[in-house]
ZAMARGU-4260 file (C-alpha; in steps of 0.2 Angstrom, whole numbers, plus 5000, padded with zeros to 4 digits):
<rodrens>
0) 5304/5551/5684 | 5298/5536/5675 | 5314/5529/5670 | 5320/5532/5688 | 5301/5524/5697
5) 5303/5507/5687 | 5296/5494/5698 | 5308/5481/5686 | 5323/5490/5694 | 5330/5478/5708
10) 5339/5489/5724 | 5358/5485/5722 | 5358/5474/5707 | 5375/5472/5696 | 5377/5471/5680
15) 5389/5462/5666 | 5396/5470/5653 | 5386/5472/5636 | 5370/5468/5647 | 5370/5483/5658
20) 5382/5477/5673 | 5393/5493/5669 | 5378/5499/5679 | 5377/5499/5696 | 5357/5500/5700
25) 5350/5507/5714 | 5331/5509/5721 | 5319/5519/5714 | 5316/5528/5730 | 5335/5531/5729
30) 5335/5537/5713 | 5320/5550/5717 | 5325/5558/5731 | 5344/5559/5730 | 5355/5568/5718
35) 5369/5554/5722 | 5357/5542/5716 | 5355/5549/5697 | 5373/5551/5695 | 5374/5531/5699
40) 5361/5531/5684 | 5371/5542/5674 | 5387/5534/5678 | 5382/5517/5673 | 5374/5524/5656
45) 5390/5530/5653 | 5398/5515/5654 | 5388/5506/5644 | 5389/5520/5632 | 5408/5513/5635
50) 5402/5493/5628 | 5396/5501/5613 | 5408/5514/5607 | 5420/5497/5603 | 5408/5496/5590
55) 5407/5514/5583 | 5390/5516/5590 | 5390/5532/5600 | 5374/5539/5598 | 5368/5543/5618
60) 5353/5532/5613 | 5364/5515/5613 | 5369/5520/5630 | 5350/5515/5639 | 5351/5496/5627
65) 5361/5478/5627 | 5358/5464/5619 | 5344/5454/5626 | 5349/5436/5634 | 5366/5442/5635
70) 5368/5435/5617 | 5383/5440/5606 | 5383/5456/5600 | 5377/5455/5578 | 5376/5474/5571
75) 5373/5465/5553 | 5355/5454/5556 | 5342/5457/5566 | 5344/5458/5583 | 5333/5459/5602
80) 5339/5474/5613 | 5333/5478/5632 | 5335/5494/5640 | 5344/5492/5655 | 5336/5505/5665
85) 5318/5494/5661 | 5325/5479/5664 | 5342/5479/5674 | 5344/5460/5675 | 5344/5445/5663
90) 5333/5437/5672 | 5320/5450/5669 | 5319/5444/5650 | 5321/5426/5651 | 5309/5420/5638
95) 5307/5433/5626 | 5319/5432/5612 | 5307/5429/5599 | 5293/5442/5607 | 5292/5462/5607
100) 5276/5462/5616 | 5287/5468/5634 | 5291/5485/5635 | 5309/5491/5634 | 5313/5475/5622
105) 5314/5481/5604 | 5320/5475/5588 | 5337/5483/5581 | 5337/5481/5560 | 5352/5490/5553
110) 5343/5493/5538 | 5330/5504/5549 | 5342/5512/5559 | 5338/5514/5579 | 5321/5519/5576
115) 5312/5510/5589 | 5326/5514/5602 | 5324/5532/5601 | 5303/5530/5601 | 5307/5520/5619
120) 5320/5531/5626 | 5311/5547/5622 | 5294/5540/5627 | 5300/5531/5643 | 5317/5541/5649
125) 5314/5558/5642 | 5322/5566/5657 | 5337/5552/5659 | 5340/5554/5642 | 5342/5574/5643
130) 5353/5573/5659 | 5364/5560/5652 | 5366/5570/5636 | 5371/5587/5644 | 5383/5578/5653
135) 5392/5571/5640 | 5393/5587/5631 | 5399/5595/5648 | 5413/5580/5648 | 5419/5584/5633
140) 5435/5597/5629 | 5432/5615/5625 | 5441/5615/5612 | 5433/5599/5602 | 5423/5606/5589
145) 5406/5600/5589 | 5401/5588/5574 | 5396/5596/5560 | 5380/5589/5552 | 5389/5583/5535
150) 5392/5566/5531 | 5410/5570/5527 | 5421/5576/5542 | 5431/5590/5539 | 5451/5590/5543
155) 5461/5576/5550 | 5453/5561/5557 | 5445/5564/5571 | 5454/5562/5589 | 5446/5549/5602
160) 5440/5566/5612 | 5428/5570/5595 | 5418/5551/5602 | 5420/5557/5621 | 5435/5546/5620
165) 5447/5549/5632 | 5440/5564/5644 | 5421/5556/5652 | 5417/5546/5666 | 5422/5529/5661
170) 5438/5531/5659 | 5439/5545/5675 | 5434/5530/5685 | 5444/5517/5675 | 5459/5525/5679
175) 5467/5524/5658 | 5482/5536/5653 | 5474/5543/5639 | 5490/5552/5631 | 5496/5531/5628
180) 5479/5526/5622 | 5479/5541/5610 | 5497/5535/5602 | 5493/5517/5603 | 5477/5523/5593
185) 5487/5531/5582 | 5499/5517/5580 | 5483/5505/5578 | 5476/5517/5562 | 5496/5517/5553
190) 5497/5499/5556 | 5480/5495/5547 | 5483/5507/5532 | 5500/5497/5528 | 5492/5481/5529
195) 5478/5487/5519 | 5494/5497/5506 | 5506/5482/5508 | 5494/5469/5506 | 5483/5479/5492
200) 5467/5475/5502 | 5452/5484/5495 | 5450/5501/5506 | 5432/5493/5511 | 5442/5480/5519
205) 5440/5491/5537 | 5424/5491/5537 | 5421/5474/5536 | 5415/5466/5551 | 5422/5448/5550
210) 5440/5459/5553 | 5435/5469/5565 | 5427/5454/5576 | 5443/5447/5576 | 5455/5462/5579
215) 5442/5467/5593 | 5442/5449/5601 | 5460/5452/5603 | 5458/5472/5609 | 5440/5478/5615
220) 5444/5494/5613 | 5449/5497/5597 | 5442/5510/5587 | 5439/5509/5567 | 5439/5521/5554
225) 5426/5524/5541 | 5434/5519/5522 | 5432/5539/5521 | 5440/5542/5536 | 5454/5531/5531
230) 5457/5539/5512 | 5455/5558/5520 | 5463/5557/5535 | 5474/5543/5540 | 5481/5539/5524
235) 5487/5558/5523 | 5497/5557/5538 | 5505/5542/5534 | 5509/5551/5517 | 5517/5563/5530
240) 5526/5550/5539 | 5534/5542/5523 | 5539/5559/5516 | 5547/5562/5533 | 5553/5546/5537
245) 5561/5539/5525 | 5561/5551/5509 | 5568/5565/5515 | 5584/5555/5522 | 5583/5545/5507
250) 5586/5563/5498 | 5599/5568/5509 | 5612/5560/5501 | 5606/5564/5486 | 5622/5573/5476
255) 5616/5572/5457 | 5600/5560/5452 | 5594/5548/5437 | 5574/5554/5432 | 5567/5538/5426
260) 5548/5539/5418 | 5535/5532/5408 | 5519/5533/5403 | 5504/5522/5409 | 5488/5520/5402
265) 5477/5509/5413 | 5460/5501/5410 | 5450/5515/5419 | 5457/5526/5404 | 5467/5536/5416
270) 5484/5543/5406 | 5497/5546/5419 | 5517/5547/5420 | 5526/5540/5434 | 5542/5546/5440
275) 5556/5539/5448 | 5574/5544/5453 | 5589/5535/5458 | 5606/5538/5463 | 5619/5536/5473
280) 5621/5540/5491 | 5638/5545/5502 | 5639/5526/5507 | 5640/5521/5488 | 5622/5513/5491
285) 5610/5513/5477 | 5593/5523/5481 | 5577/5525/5472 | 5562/5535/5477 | 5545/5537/5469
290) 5541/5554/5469 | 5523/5557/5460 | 5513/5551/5447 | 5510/5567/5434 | 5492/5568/5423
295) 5494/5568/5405 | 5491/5587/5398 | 5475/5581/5389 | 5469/5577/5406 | 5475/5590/5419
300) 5471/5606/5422 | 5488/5611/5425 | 5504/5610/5411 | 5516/5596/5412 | 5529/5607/5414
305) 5523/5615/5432 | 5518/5598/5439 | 5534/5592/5434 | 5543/5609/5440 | 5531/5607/5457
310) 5536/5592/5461 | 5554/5594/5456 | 5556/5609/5469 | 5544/5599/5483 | 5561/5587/5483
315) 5572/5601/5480 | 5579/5591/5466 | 5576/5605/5450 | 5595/5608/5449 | 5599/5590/5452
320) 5595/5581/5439 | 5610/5573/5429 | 5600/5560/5416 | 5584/5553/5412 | 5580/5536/5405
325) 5564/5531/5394 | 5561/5519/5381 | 5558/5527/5364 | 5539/5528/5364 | 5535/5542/5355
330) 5521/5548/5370 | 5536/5552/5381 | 5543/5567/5371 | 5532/5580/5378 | 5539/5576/5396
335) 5554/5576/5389 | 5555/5593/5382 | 5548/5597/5399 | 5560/5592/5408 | 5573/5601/5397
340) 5567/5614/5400 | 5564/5614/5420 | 5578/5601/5425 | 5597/5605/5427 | 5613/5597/5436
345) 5620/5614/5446 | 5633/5600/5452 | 5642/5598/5435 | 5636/5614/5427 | 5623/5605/5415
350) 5611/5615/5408 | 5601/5598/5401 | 5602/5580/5407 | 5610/5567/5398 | 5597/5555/5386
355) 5597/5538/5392 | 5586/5524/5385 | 5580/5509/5395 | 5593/5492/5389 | 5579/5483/5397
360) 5565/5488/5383 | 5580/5485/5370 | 5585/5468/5374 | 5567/5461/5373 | 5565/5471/5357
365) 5582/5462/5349 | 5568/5443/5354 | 5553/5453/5346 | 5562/5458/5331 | 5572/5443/5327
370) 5556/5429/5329 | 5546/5440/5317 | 5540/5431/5306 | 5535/5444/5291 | 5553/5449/5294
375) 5564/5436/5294 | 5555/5422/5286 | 5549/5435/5272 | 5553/5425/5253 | 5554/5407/5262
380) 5543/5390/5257 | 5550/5379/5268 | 5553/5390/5285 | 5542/5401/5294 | 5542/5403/5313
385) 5524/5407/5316 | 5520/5389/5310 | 5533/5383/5321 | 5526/5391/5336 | 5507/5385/5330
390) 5513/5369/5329 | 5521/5367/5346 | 5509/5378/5353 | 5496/5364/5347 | 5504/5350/5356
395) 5507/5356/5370 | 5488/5362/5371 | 5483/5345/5365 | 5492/5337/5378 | 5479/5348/5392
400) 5466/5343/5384 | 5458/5329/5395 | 5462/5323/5413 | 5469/5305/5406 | 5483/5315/5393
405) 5486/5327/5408 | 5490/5312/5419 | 5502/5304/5406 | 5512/5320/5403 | 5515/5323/5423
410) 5520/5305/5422 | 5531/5308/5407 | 5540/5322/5416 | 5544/5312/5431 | 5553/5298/5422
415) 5563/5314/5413 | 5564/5325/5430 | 5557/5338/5424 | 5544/5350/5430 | 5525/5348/5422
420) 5522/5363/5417 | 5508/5374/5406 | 5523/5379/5392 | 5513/5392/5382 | 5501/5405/5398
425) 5518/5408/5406 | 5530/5408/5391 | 5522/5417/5376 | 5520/5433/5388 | 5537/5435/5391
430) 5545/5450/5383 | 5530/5449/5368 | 5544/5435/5358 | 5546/5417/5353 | 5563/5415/5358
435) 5558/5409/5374 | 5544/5399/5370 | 5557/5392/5358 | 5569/5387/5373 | 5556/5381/5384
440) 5548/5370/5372 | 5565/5360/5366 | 5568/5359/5385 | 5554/5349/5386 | 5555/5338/5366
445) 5561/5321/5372 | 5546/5323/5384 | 5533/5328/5371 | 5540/5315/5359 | 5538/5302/5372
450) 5520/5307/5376 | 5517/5303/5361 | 5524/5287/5355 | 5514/5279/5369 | 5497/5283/5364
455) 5487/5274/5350 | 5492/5273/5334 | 5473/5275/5329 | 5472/5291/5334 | 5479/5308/5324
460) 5492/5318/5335 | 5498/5335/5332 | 5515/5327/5334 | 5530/5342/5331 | 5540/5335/5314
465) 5558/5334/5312 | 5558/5353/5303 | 5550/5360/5318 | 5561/5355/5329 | 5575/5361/5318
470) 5568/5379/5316 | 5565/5379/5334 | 5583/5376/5337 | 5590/5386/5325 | 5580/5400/5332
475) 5584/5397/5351 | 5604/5394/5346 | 5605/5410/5340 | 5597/5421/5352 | 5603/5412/5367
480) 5614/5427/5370 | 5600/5438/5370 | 5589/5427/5380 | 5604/5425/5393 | 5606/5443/5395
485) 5588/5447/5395 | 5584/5434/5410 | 5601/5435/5418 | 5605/5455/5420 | 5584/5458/5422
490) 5587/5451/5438 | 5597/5464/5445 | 5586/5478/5434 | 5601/5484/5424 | 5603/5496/5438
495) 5622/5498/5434 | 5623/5508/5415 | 5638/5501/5414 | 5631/5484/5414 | 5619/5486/5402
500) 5633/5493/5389 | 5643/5479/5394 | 5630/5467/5389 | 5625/5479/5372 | 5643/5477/5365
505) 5646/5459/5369 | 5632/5454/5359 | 5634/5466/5345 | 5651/5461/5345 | 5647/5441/5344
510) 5631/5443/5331 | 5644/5454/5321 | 5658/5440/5322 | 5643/5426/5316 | 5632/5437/5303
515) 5641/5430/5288 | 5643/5412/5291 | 5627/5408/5283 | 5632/5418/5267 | 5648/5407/5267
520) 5638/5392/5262 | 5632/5394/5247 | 5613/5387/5243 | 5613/5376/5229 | 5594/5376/5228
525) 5582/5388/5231 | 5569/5375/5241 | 5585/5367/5253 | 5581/5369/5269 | 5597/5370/5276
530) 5599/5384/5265 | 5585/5393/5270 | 5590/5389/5290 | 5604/5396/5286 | 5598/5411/5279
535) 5585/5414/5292 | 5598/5414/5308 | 5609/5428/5297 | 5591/5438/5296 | 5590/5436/5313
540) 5608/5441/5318 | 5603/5456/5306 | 5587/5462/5318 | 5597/5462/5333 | 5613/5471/5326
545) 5600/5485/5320 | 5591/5487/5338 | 5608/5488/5345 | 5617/5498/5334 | 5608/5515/5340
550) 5615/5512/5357 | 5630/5512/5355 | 5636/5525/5342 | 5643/5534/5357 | 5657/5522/5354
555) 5660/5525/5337 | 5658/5546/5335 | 5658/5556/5350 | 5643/5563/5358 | 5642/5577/5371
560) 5623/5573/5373 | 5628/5553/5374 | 5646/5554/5383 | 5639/5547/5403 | 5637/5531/5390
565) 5655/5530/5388 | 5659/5539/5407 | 5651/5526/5414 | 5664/5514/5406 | 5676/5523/5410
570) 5673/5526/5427 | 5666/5507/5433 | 5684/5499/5439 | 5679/5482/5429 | 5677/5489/5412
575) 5688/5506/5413 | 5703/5496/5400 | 5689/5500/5385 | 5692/5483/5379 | 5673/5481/5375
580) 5675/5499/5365 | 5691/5493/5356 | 5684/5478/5350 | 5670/5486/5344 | 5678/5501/5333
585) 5694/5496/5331 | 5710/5498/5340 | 5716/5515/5332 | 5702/5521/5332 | 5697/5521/5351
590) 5712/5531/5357 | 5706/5546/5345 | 5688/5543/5354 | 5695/5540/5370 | 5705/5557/5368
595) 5690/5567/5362 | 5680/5564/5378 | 5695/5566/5389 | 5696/5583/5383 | 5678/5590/5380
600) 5668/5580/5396 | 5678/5571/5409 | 5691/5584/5413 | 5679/5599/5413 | 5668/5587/5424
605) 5682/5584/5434 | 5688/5600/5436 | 5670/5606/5443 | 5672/5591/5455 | 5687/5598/5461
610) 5678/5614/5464 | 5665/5607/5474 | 5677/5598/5486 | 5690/5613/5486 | 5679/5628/5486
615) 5693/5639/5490 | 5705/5632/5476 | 5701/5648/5464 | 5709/5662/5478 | 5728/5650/5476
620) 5740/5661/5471 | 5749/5658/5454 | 5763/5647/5454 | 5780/5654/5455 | 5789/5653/5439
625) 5804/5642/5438 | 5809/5652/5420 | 5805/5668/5414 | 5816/5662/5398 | 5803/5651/5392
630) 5791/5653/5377 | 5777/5646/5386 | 5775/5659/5398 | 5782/5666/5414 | 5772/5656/5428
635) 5759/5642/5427 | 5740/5648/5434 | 5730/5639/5450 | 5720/5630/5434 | 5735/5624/5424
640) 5739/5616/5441 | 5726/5608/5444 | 5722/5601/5429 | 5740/5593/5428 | 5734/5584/5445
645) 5717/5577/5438 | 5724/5572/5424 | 5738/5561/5436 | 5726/5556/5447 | 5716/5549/5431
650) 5731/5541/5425 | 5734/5533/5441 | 5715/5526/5442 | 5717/5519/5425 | 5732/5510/5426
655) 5728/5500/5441 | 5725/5483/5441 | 5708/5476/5444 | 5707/5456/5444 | 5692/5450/5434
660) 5679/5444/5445 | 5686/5452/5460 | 5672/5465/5462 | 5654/5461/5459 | 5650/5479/5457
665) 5658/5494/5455 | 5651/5499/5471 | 5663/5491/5484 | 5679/5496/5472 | 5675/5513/5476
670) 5672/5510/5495 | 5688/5504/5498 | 5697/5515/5485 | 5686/5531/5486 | 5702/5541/5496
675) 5716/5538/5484 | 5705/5544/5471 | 5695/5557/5478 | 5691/5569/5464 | 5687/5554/5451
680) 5678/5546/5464 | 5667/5560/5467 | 5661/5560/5449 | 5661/5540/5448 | 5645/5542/5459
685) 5637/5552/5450 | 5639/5542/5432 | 5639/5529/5441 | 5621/5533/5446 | 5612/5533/5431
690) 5602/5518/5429 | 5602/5509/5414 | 5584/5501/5414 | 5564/5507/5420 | 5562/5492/5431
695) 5557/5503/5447 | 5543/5513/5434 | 5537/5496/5430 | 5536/5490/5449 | 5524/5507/5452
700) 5512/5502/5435 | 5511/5484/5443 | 5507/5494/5460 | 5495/5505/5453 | 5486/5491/5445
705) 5484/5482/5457 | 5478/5497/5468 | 5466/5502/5455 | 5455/5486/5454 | 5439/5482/5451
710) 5435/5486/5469 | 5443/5503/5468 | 5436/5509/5452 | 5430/5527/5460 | 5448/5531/5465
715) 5453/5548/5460 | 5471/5552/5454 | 5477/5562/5469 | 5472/5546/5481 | 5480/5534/5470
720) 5496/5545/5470 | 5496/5543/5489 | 5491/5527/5489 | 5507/5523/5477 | 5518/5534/5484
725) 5517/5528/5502 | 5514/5508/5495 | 5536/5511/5486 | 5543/5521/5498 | 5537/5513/5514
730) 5552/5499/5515 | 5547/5480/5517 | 5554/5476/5535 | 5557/5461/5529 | 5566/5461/5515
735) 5577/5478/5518 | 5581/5481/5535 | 5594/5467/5539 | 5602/5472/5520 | 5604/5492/5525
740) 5610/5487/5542 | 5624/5473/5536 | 5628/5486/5524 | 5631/5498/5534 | 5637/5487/5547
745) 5650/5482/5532 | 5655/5498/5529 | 5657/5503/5546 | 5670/5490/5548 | 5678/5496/5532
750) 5682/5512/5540 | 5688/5505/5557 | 5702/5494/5549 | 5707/5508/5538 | 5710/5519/5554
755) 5720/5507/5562 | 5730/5505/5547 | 5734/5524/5545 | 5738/5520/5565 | 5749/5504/5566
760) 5764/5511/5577 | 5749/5520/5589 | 5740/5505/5592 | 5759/5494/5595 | 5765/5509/5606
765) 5748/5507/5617 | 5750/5489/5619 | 5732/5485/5613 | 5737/5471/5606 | 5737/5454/5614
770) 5755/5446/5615 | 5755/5427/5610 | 5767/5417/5622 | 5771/5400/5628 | 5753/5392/5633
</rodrens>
């Protein structure tokens, strides 16, 4: 063979890696007259075939080239290549790193291909080539289908064996376990889709070459995936994994759940609703999971109401659902209606889930309605808040301007230990208002006043005058409720209803209490300004009294489809006295209201929990009559019974003393009291469960963003569903495992002392207890 008579082969010559040295040469004679001599050749093909496929180039052609000079391997410019079976050694090609003129030394140009390799190989080494080939495709399993011509691989990604990868000669004579480097493979491809995910890397990100120059400095044989490969294969498999790993035992403890949704409309005019829900699980720990993102109906071929009913049975959660919370666009009332009519709580025997609304929306609402200014500053000439905003907003901007003023006002700050900040990019943003503009910006007056007392009186500044500041303060002073509960309870996402209703009722309570002090002052001219000040906090007091009053009519009249509002009070151990409700509609008239749900929802509720925890309570036998004189009946049934015990064991729960400040959440109450008041503790988490805000629904939207960048704009919808889905539900080591594992750690502990508790005299009769004596 030609390939095999070379007179540039050198008898017994080794080779280096990545220049042949897999190889072991031998003598042309050698390789001519003895069979052992070409599987030599074929052997050490194969193992440069080995360098390459680091590289994802597994083409048998690569297997007959290295680089020439033994210079590092560049699959992005130009690049010399020798074949090894021409020229074995370095030393055969010293010298011609800028020339083509030798044969066996061609140029690789990734924008032609391996054109000029396979015109060498096939003219030169026809029959080494054929041999090699055929033993490659001999080496391979059975059962490996061969590679189908399209450029898009059918099925999952494909196995190592689909590259020759474990199963052929190099790793037979390496001596590799290829069971362990399949899972470590495996473990390599899940690894680099979470970084990619948790990082929100483009999906091109793996095939760019500066990462995988360095992931393969540190492991040679790594293979990578094709961004293809990655969104059609590994990415569904780590959908898999997520589902299996941490939803499903998420949903487990999954009694009753809150649906949380909205709609999101994104730049790429994509219209989709996410959905989220939340409960409680059997350790009283709070749980959300993202289960889908659902097309609009102008958009998908299928109704809302099956994707919602799809997805609702793929987490077997149709008969579970016991509320649902949205803000009051109007866009969500066709999921709404949808999942009315395919959602019930079997549970509780709900045929429709309660309406909740999102206090998170309502609260940034009360800023945006109180700081407008064609509603509250409507008939004034001497007030108006969007000039007060323009003209803070203009000295603050003023103050930016040049590098000098910028330099004064950090120096400014310093002297008055404060931060120096930007006040209007990050401020004005925020919840769409003034009111914290407002705040932020009399944080910072004896600064901005300062700045500008020391510059030249020459000059005209946009200094703030003495009414500005004045409307600026009357504006903060009297949302500052409303700004504290907006920052302070956003922190912890209203996740507790309870909370949020709290909140809701002290401030309507408080605005109510301070609405008519202005109207107490009487204006003795039309133009004062203090009158008008006056006037404009009562306006404002009005606009938040008017967002809030919706919420919280619950309190006022009963409502079956509103009661969890008031359950939720009822039930939380820090607000079950009702002093919130009582001060809100009056001390006789919350014992009528009070009453009315007592009898028409949280008995009837109770009574189904009792069901569900004493299956067998309906076969008890009627009581035995203790008269058969009475007018009332001759024996009492299994229900009166039962009844009379819910309603003592509700009694019980409600006079019970709970310290204020004792608990932090209602949570580790139940935890501790969950046995003494079983039946009501049952129902607690489940009311308890519903969430009072869409916090999680916005975490997705900012997830889904960020997914769907500019880089990503070919995305479809069922790729950025996995992509979401696996991005929220996939835990963040870091922040969650030592939290799950101290709670349950916590909890665990709880139920050890209470064991030996119930157990005193056995553990003094065992003598486990260490006897203290003289020292």
């Amino acid at each position: 063979m030609a390939a095999l008579n070379s007179n540039s082969m050198t008898e017994g010559h080794a080779l280096a890696p990545g220049d042949g040295s897999n190889a072991v040469v031998i003598s042309s004679r050698s390789a001519e007259d003895s069979e052992e001599g070409m599987m030599e050749q074929l052997t050490a093909l194969e193992n440069q075939q080995a360098f390459w496929r680091v590289y994802h180039r597994n083409s048998p052609t690569w297997a007959f080239f290295t680089t020439n000079d033994s210079c590092a391997v560049d699959l992005v410019k130009p690049q010399l290549m020798r074949c090894i079976v021409c020229h074995p050694s370095r030393r055969e090609t010293l010298g011609l790193r800028s020339t083509r003129c030798r044969k066996g030394v061609v140029l690789y140009n990734k924008e032609h291909g391996t054109s000029a390799m396979k015109r060498h190989v096939h003219a030169e080494h026809p029959q080494a080539f054929s041999r090699y080939k055929a033993l490659r495709s001999s080496s391979e399993p059975s059962q490996v289908a061969p590679r189908q011509p399209s450029k898009k691989r059918p099925g999952p990604f494909p196995s190592p064996l689909a590259y020759g990868y474990p199963g052929t000669l190099a790793n037979v004579y390496a001596g590799t376990n290829p069971q362990k480097e399949d899972e470590q493979h495996q473990q390599f491809l899940e690894d680099l889709a979470l970084y990619i995910l948790k990082a929100y890397q483009p999906l091109s990100s793996v095939e760019n070459i500066w990462l995988r120059r360095l992931l393969l400095s540190q492991c040679p044989r790594l293979l990578f995936p094709s961004r293809l490969e990655l969104l059609d294969a590994v990415i569904p498999k780590l959908e898999a994994k997520t589902l299996e790993k941490y939803v499903i035992p998420a949903l487990t403890g999954c009694t009753t759940a809150t649906m949380s949704f909205d709609l999101w409309m994104s730049c790429s005019e994509w219209s989709t609703y996410a959905v989220v829900v939340n409960f409680l699980n059997d350790a009283w720990v709070p749980c959300n999971v993202t289960i889908g993102l659902l097309e609009t109906s102008s958009m998908a071929e299928v109704p809302l109401e099956v994707q919602l009913q799809d997805i609702l049975s793929r987490f077997n959660l149709s008969t579970r659902i016991i509320a649902y919370v949205k803000d009051e666009g109007g866009s969500l009332d066709i999921i709404t209606s949808a999942l009315a009519s395919v959602a019930s709580c079997e549970v509780l025997e709900m045929d429709v889930p309660y309406a909740g609304a999102c206090f998170g929306h309502a609260f940034s609402k009360c800023c945006e309605h109180a700081t407008d200014n064609s509603k509250v500053c409507a008939g004034f000439r001497a007030v108006s808040l969007k000039d007060v905003q323009g003209s803070l907003q203009k000295s603050i901007t003023w103050i930016q301007q040049t590098r000098k003023g910028r330099q004064e006002w950090e120096k400014v700050c310093a002297e008055k230990q404060l931060l120096p900040r930007t006040l209007k990019p990050p401020v004005k943003k925020r919840f769409a208002s003034r009111a914290l503009f407002f705040q932020e910006s009399l944080h910072y007056a004896e600064a901005i006043t300062s700045f500008f007392t020391r510059q030249s009186p020459e000059l005209q500044f946009p200094i703030p005058s003495s009414q500005t500041w004045a409307v600026a303060r009357a504006a903060t002073e009297t949302l500052v409720p409303v700004v504290k509960q907006s920052v302070l309870k956003q922190k912890t996402g209203f996740w507790f209803l309870s909370e949020a209703l709290a909140a809701a009722l002290s401030l309507f309570i408080h605005f109510r209490q301070t609405r008519f002090l202005a109207s107490e002052v009487a204006a003795s001219n039309g133009d004062d300004f203090d009158s008008e000040l006056l006037d404009l906090k009562s306006r404002m007091e009005d606009e938040v009294l008017a967002v809030l009053e919706p919420l919280l009519s619950f309190a006022s009249n009963f409502s079956r489809q509103n009661a969890h509002n008031m359950l939720a009070l009822m039930l939380d151990p820090r607000f079950k006295g009702l002093g919130l409700v009582r001060d809100y509609v009056g001390a006789d008239k919350v014992v009528v209201i009070v009453l009315e749900y007592d009898n028409m929802v949280l008995l009837p509720l109770l009574m189904q929990c009792y069901k569900r925890l004493h299956p067998t309570a309906q076969s008890q036998e009627p009581v035995t009559p203790i008269s058969e004189n009475s007018i009332f009946g001759a024996q009492a049934s299994a229900e009166e019974v039962i009844l009379e015990q819910l309603k003592s064991e509700l009694s019980l729960f409600r006079r019970l003393h709970v310290a204020d400040g004792e608990y932090d959440s209602p949570l580790a109450w139940w935890r501790k009291h969950e046995k003494e008041f079983r039946n009501v503790a049952f129902l607690a988490r489940q009311i308890l469960g519903i969430v009072g805000s869409q916090v999680e629904i916005e975490n997705i939207f900012s997830i889904a963003g960020v997914i769907l960048s500019q880089q990503r704009r070919r995305l479809g919808i069922n790729h950025l569903e996995k992509l979401a889905f696996i991005s929220k539900n996939w835990p963040d080591e870091r922040n969650n495992a030592g939290k799950s594992e101290v709670e349950s750690i916590e909890h665990f502990l709880e139920i050890e002392d209470r064991i030996i508790e119930d157990n005193i005299h056995l553990v003094e009769e065992a003598d486990l207890f260490e006897k203290s004596g003289p020292h």
